[in-house]
Structure formats: structure tokens, C-alpha cells
GUSEPA-847397 format. One record per residue (C-alpha): residue number from 0; residue in one letter; x, y, z. Coordinates in Angstrom, 3 decimals. Example, Ala and Ser with C-alpha at 12.3 -4.5 7.8 and 13.67 -1.06 7.14 Angstrom:
<pts>
pos:0	code:a	east:12.300	north:-4.500	up:7.800
pos:1	code:s	east:13.670	north:-1.060	up:7.140
</pts>
This chain:
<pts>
pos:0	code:x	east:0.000	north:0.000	up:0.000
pos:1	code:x	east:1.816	north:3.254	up:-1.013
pos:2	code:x	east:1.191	north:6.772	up:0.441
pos:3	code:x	east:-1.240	north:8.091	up:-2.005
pos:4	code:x	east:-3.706	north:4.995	up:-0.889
pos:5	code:x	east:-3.373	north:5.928	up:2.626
pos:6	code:x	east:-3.757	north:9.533	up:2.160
pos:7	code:x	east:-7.155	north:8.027	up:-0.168
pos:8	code:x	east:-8.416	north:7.029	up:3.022
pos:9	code:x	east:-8.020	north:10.038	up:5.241
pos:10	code:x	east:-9.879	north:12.165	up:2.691
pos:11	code:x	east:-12.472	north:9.121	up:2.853
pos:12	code:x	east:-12.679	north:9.585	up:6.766
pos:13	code:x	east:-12.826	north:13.018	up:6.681
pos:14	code:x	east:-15.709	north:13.189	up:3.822
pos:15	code:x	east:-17.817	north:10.208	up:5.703
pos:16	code:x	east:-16.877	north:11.661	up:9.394
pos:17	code:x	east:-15.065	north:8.361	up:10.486
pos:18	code:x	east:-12.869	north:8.243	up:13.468
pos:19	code:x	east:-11.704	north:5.361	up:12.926
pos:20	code:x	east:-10.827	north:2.460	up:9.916
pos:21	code:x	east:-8.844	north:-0.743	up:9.349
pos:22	code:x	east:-7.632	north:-1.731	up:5.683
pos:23	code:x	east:-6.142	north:-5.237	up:4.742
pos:24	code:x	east:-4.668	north:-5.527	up:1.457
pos:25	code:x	east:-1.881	north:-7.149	up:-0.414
pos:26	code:x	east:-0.682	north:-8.594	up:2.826
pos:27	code:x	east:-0.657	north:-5.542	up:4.496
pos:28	code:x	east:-2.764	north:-4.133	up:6.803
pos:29	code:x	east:-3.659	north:-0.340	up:8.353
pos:30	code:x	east:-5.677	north:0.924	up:10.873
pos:31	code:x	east:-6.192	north:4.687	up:11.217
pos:32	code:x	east:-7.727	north:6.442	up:13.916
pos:33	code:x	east:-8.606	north:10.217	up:14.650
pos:34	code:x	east:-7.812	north:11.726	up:18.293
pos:35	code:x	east:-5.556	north:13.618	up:19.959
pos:36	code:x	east:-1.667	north:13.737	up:19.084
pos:37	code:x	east:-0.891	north:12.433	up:22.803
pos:38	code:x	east:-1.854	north:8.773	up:22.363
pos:39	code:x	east:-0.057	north:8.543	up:18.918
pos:40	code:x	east:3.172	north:10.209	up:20.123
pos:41	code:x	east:2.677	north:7.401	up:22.975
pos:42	code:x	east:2.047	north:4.386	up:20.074
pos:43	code:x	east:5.313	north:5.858	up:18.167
pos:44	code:x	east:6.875	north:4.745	up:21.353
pos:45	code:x	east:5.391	north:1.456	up:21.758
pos:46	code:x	east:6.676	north:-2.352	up:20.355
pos:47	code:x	east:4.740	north:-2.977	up:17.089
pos:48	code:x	east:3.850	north:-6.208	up:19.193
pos:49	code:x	east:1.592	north:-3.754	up:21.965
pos:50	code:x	east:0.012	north:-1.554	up:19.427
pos:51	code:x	east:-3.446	north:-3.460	up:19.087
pos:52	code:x	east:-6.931	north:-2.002	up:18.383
pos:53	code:x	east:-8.755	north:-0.938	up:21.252
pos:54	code:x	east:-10.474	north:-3.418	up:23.450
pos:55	code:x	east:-8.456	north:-6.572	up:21.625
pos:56	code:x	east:-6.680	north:-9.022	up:23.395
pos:57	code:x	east:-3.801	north:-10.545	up:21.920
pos:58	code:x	east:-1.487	north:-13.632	up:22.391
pos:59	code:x	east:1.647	north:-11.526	up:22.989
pos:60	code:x	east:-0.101	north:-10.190	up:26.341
pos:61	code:x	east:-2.142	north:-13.002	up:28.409
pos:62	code:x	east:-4.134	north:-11.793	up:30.889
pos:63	code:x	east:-4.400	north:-14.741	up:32.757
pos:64	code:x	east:-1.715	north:-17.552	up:33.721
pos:65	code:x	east:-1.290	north:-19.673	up:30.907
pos:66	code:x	east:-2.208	north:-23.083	up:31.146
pos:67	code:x	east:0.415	north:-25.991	up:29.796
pos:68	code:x	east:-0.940	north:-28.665	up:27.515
pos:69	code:x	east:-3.485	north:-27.004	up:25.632
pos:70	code:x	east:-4.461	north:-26.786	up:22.500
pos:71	code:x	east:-5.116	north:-23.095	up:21.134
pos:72	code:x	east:-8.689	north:-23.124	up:18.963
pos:73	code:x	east:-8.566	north:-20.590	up:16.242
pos:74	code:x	east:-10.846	north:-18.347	up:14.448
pos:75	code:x	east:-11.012	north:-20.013	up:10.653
pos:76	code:x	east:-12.308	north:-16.530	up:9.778
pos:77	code:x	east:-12.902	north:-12.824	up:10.085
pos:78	code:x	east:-16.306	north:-12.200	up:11.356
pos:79	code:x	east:-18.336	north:-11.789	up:14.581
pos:80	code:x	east:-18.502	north:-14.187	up:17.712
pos:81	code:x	east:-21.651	north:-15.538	up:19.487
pos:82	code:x	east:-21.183	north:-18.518	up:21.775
pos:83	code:x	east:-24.486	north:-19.454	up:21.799
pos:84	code:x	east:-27.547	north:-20.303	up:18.867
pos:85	code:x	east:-29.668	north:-17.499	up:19.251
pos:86	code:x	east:-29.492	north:-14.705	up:22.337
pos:87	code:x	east:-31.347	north:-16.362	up:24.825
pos:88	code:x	east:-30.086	north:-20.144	up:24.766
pos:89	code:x	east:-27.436	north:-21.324	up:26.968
pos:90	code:x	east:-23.831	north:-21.162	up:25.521
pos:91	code:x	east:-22.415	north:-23.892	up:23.655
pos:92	code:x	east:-19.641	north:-24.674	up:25.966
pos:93	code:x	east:-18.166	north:-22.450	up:28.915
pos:94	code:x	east:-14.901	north:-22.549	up:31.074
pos:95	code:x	east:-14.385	north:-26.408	up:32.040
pos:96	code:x	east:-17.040	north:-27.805	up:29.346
pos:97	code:x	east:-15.989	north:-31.105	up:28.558
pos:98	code:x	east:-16.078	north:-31.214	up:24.537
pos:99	code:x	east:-15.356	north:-34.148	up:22.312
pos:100	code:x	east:-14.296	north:-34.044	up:18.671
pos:101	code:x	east:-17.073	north:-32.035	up:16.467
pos:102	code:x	east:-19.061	north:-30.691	up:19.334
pos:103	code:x	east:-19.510	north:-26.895	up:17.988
pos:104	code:x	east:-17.618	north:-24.761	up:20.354
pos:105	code:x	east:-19.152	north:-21.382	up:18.604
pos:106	code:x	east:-20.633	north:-19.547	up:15.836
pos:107	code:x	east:-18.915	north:-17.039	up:13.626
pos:108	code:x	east:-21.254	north:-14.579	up:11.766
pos:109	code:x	east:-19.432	north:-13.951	up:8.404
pos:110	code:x	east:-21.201	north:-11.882	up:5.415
pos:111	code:x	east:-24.554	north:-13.087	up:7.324
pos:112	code:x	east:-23.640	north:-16.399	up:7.008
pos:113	code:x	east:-23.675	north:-18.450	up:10.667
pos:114	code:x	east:-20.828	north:-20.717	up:10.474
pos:115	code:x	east:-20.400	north:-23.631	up:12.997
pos:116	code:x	east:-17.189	north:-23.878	up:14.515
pos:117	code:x	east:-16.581	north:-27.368	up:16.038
pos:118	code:x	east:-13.763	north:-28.833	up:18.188
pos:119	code:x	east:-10.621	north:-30.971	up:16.587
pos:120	code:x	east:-10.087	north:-32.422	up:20.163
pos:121	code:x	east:-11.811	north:-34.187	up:22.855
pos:122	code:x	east:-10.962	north:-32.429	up:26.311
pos:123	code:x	east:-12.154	north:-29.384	up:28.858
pos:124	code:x	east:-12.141	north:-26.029	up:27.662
pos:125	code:x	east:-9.949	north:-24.470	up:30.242
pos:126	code:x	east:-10.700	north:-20.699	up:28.569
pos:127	code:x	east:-12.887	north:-18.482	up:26.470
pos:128	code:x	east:-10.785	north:-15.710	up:25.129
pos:129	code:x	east:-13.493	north:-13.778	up:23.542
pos:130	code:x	east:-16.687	north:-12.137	up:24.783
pos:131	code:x	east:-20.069	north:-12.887	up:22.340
pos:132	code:x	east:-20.880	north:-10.409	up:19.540
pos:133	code:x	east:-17.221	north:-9.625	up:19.397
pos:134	code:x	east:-15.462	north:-8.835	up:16.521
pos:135	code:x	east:-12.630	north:-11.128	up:15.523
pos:136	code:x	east:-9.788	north:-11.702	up:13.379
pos:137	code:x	east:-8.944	north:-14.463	up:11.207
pos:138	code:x	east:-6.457	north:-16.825	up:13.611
pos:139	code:x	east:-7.165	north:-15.190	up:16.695
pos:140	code:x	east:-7.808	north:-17.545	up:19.553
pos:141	code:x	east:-10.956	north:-18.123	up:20.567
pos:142	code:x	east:-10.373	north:-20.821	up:23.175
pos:143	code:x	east:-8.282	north:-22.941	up:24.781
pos:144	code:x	east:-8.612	north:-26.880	up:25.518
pos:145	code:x	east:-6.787	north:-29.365	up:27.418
pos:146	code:x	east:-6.999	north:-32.471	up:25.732
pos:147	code:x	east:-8.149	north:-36.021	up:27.483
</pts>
């Protein structure tokens, strides 16, 4: 992505009022956001590996102890998280949820498609890194499972 593509999408923000935009292509990926000058001159002094979006947690950064022997579940896809069927049904698994191969774990809304996402192991989901209706990233991890 050269210069003139990024300075494309300030004009775009600043004709459609957006504070705020992420751009993946060829590889590459942006994310610009309006504010004040004081939290970028803080990012320009930040490790690539902290500067995140808002809100996201990453791998780099646990916020809990990590647990040996588990198997990291994925997102397959970009899209949104729900961990249960519809808003009012119970969860398809929680924290210590014994799963066995193909249970579905979650669902990932992509394009307004519902897409199933189902377990490659037989174990107890020791964590659920993501809240529902969150917005995730394609290989982001959603949980993790000790395997029996």
C-alpha cells in the first residue's frame, strides 16, 4: 500500500466523518484512527507487538496464567462471535465444558452467514478468550482446551 492509498483514506474519513478504519490488502494491513496527538506520540513509542486495536486481546499479552498442555482453537475466519444459537439459549460450551471431537464450540457470523465452529479435540475447555458479539480476526484464539 503506497502513500497516495493511505492519504485516499483520510480524505475518505474526513468526507464520511469516520474516526476510525482498518484496511487489509496485499498482505498488508492499516488501521487509522482520529484523536488527539498524545496517544499517537505514545504508540510511536510502543513495540509494534503492543500496538493493538482498542479493546483486543492478543497472544503476545495473556491476561491470565497460561495453562500448559493445551491446544489453542482458532478463528477459521474474520467475522463476529456468538457462543451461543440465538441470544437467549445457553452457551455452547463455557470454562471447564468437557467437549469431544465435532461438538460446535461457537458460531462465527461472516457476510450473514452463521458458520459452525466445532472442536478438533476431545478435552475441557480451560478458557474463552473472547466475549459474544465480538469482533474477531482471522487466527485469533478463541479458546483454549486441554486435551483427554
Amino acid at each position: 500500500m503506497n502513500i497516495k492509498k493511505i492519504e485516499e483514506v483520510v480524505r475518505l474519513m474526513e468526507k464520511h466523518n469516520l474516526t476510525e478504519i482498518t484496511i487489509e490488502e496485499e498482505g498488508m494491513k492499516i488501521h487509522l484512527q482520529k484523536g488527539t496527538g498524545d496517544h499517537i506520540e505514545k504508540a510511536l513509542h510502543m513495540p509494534s507487538s503492543l500496538l493493538t486495536h482498542p479493546g483486543h486481546k492478543t497472544e503476545s499479552a495473556p491476561e491470565k496464567e497460561e495453562v500448559k498442555n493445551t491446544i489453542e482453537v482458532k478463528a477459521p475466519m474474520v467475522g463476529t462471535f456468538y457462543k451461543s444459537p440465538t441470544p437467549d439459549a445457553a452457551p455452547f460450551v463455557d470454562v471447564g465444558s468437557t467437549v469431544k471431537e465435532d461438538d460446535i464450540l461457537c458460531i462465527i457470523e461472516a457476510m450473514k452467514l452463521m458458520n459452525e465452529i466445532k472442536s478438533e479435540v476431545s478435552g475441557k475447555v480451560v478458557d474463552v478468550l473472547v466475549e459474544n458479539g465480538e469482533p474477531i480476526e482471522f487466527g485469533q484464539v478463541l479458546f483454549l482446551v486441554e486435551p483427554s
